[in-house]
N, C-alpha and C positions, 0 to 999 in steps of 0.2 A: 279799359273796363268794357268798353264795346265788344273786343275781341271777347272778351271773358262769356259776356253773355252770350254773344253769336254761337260757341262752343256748348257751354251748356245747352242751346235750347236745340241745335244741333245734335247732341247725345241723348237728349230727351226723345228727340225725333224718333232716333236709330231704337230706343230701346222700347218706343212704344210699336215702332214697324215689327221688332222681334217677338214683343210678348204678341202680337195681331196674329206675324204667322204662326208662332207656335199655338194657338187656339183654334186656328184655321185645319192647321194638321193634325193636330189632336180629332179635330170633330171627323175628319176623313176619314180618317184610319179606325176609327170607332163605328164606322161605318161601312168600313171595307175588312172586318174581320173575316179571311178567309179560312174556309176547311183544311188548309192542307192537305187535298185530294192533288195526286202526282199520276195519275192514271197507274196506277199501281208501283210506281218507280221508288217512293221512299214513303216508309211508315207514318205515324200520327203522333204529335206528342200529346200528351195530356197527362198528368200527372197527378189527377185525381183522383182522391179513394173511393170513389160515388161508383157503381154499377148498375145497370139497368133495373135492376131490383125496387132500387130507392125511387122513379119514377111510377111503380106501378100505384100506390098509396090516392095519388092523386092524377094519376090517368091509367085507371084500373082497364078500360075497354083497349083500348090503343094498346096496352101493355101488352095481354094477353093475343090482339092482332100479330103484333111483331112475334112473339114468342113461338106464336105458330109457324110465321113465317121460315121461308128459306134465307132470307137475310137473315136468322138469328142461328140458321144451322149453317150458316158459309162454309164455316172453320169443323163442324161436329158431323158432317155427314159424312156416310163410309164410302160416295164417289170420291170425293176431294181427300179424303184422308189417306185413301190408295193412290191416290195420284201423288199425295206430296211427300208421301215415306218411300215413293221411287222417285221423286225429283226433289230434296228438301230443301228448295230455295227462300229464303227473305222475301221474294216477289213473290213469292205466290201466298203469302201471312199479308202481304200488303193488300191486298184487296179481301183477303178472306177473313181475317185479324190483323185488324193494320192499325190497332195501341201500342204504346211502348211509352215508358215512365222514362224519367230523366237518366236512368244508367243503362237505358237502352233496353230492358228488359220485357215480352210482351206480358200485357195487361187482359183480363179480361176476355181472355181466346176463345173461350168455350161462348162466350155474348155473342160471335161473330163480325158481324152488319148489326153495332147494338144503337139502342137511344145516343147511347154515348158519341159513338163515332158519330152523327151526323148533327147531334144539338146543342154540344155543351164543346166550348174551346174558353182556355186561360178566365173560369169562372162565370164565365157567361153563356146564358142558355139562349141558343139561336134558333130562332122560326121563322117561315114564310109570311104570317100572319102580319098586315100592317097596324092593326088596334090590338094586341096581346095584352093582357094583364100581365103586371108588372110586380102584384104586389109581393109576391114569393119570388120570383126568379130574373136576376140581373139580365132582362131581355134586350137581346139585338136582333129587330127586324130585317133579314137577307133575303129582299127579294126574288135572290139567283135561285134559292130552294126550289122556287115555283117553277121553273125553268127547265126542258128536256135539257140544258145544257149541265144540269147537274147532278143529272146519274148518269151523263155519256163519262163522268171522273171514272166509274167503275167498270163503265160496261161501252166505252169505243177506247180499244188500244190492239194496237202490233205486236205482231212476233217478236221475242230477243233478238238479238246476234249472235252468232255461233258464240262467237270471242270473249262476249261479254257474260254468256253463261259460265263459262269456267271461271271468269272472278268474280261472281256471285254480287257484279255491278252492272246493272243492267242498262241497256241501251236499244233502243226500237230502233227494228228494221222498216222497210217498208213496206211489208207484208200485212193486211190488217189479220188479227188472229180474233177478235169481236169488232162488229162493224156494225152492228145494231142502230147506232146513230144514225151516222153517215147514210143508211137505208132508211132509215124515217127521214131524212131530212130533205130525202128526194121521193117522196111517197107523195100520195094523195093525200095522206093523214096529215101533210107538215106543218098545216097548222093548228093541230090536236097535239095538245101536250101528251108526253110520255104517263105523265102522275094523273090525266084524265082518266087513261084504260087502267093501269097498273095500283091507284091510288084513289079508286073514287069517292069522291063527295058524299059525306054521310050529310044531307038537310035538316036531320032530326038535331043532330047532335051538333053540327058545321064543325066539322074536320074532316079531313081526308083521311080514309082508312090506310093502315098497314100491315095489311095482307099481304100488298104486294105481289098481288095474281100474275099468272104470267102460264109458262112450259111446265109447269108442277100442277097445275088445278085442270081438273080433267075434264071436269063439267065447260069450263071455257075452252080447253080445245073440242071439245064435243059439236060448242055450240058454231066454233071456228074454223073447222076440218072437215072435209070431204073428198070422195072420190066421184065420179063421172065413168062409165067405159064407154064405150060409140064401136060397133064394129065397122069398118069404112070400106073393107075389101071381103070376101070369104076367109074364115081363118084369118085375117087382121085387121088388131084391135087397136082404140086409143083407150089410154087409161091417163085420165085428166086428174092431177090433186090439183084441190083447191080450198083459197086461204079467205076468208070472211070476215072482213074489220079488225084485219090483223093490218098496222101499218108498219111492219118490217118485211123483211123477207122470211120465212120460215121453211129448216127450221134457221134458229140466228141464236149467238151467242155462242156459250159453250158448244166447242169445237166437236166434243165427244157426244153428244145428241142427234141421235137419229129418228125419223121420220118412216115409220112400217106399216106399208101396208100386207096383209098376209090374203088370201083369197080360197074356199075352201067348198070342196062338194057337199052333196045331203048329206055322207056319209062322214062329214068333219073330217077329209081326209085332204090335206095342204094342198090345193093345185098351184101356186102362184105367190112370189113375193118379191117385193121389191123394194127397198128403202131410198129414202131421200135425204140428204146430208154433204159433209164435207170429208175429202180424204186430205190427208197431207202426206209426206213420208223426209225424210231426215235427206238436207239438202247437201251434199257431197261438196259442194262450191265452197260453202260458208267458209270465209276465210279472213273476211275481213268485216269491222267494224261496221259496217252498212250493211252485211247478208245476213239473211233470214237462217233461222238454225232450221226451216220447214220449207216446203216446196212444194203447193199447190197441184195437185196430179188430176182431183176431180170435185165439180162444184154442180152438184145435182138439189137445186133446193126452192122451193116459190117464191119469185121472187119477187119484191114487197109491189104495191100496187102503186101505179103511175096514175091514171086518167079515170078511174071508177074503185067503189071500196070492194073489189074482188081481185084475185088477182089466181093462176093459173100455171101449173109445168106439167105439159104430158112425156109420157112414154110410148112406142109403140110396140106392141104386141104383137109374133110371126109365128109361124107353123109351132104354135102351139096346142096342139089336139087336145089338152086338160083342158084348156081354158074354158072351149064349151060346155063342160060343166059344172061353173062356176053357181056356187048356190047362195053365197054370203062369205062380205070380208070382212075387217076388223082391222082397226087402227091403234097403232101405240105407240108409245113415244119410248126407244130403243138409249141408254145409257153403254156406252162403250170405253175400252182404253185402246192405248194404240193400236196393239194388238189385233184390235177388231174383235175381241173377246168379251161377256158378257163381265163384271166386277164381283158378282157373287153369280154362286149358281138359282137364286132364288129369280121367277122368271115374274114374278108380281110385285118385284121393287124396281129391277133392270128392264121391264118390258109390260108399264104398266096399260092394258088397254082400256082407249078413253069412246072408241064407238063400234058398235056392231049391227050389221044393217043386211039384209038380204039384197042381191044383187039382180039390177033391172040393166041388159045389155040393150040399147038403143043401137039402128042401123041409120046410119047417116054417111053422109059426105065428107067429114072429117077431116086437117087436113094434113099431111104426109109429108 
């Protein structure tokens, strides 16, 4: 009889040990609902019928924010759209439209970067916020939201692999192809969230806007962008860009943005131009699972600030006889494809300019 009881009270033990953990792990995992952000490597499931629409009812300002934004055009703009009707990969819908319902089908394409993809997973609506009301929407509060570590999901990832493009399975090189991260994480800014600059604090309202300012809002590069020239020698010049509480390197991200500066006499007649950016060209090596299908040839860009919130790339200027007379330049942000070729002939979607300034040539010591 002894035995008898020892065994029961024994099995009693085990089963209250089990419902413990199982409560334990429930409450975890109810708290660790992640995004299924893959740095673009595999889609999003969700499988609900809700679209960004149904949020607007009851966050009408926010709606209209994202709506405007370039996260809601990821997928609908005619740069990406010409890029991905000459490359039409799954990787490139995973960051740009990256739903897809239960039979694998995409969802919601034309949404982009919607409400959806970043708040709503398997019925429950996730935010940053640690006191959200609850009484509408099955809310899980995800601290990480707050986090630069969780837009580097979209915005730090590598090149493919040659090898892995042609199975339409993709596999990162060691090449970064957006390093956006990685350059704020060593900036002066690193300890300034990413959603500080990009997502600011509305105090009227307390929420963070979704705008999502950034390389498309002109008036912040206006306010962000500059040039300098310094003549240091006769006939040569420095010509300094420079980046202003920008905590990346710029420009950064998308690979096909360029940085223009143009430079022009009284008579509006071009003396000077030069762009800032990245070249790549198609790697001839790639052959194996570890190589880049790109190869780095030229990396001309400001590179984000280390020790103060400025940060600075020159060029130098030689027996160029136009240059003195230089009357005003003008700045713009150049959209290219590989090619090096503009994507439409229109020059105020592909090369919209965000400053124009008359030009003050200072003689200094500068340095060579």
């Amino acid at each position: 009889m002894f035995k008898s009881s020892l065994l029961k009270f024994k099995r009693n033990q085990i089963l209250v040990h089990l419902i413990f953990c199982s409560i334990i792990l429930f409450l975890f995992n109810c708290n660790r609902i992640t995004h299924d952000f893959t740095n673009g490597l595999t889609p999003i499931l969700n499988d609900s019928t809700e679209n960004s629409e149904s949020c607007k009812s009851c966050h009408n300002e926010i709606y209209f924010e994202w709506y405007n934004s370039r996260h809601k055009n990821s997928y609908n703009n005619h740069l990406f759209q010409k890029s991905y009707k000459a490359e039409p990969l799954d990787w490139c819908l995973n960051c740009h439209a990256p739903l897809v319902n239960k039979t694998n089908q995409r969802v919601n394409v034309n949404e982009g970067v919607s409400c959806i993809v970043c708040h709503e997973r398997n019925n429950h609506t996730l935010t940053g916020k640690n006191n959200s009301t609850k009484n509408y929407h099955n809310v899980i509060s995800i601290p990480q939201m707050n986090q630069s570590e969780f837009c580097a999901n979209c915005h730090q990832f590598n090149f493919p692999t040659k090898e892995s493009l042609t199975k339409n399975s993709i596999h990162y090189s060691q090449l970064p192809m957006q390093n956006t991260f990685e350059e704020w994480k060593s900036s002066y800014y690193k300890n300034v969230k990413c959603q500080d600059c990009h997502m600011k604090f509305n105090p009227i309202d307390s929420y963070r806007t979704h705008n999502f300012e950034g390389g498309h809002n002109l008036k912040l590069l206006n306010e962000s962008l500059d040039i300098e020239i310094h003549e240091v020698q006769e006939d040569i010049f420095v010509l300094t860009f420079k980046s202003i509480g920008i905590g990346h390197a710029f420009p950064t991200g998308d690979l096909f943005r360029k940085l223009c500066v143009e430079i022009f006499d009284k008579e509006s007649n071009l003396v000077f131009t030069y762009k800032l950016g990245y070249e790549y060209q198609n790697n001839p090596n790639a052959g194996t699972m570890i190589s880049s299908n790109k190869v780095l040839i030229s990396k001309k860009v400001i590179p984000q600030p280390i020790f103060t919130k400025t940060s600075e790339y020159s060029v130098i200027i030689q027996n160029n006889k136009l240059f003195r007379k230089s009357n005003y330049y003008q700045l713009s942000i150049e959209y290219q494809d590989e090619l090096n070729s503009f994507f439409e002939s229109d020059p105020k979607i592909n090369r919209p300019v965000f400053k124009k300034n008359k030009i003050s040539i200072s003689k200094s010591k500068g340095k060579r």
